[in-house]
N, C-alpha and C positions, 0 to 999 in steps of 0.2 A: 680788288685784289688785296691781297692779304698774307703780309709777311711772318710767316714764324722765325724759326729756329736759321734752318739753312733752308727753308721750302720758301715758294710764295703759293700761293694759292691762287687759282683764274677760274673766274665762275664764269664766264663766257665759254659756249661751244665753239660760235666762231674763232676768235681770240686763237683760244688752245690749239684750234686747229691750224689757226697762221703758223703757230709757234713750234708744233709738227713737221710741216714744209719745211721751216728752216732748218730743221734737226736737234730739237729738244725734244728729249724724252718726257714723258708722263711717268711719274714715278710712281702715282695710287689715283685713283677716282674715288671718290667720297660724294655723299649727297649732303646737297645743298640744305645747309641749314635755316636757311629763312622761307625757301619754298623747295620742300625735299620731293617734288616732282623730278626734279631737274637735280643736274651733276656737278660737281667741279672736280678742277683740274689740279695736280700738285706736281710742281715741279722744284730741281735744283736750284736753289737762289745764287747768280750770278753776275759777276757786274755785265759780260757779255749777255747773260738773259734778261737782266734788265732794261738793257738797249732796245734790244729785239723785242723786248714785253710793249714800249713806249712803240714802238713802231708799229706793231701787228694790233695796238689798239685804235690805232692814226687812220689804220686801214682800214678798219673794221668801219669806224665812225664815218670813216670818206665813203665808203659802198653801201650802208646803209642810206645816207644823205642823198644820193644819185638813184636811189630804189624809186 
């Protein structure tokens, strides 16, 4: 993840997708610069979304581990 201006950036599908459920918007999808297969995510950088951002990668990382 990768913070600009007022955006952060989530290159995880998973991830983004947590962060959907909770009710963060997607502000643009952009392809991934390092393997432009694949997407990421832009959202509003907030301190509330940076909570949620440390949480939805917690989870991601717990349900892959359990796979």
């Amino acid at each position: 993840m990768t913070n600009t201006t007022n955006e952060t950036i989530v290159y995880s599908r998973a991830v983004a997708y947590q962060l959907r459920l909770q009710g963060f918007k997607i502000i643009r999808v952009g392809v991934n610069p390092s393997c432009p297969q694949y997407d990421c995510y832009y959202f509003n950088n907030t301190p509330d979304f940076q909570q949620a951002l440390q949480a939805a990668v917690e989870l991601v990382r717990e349900a892959k581990q359990n796979d």
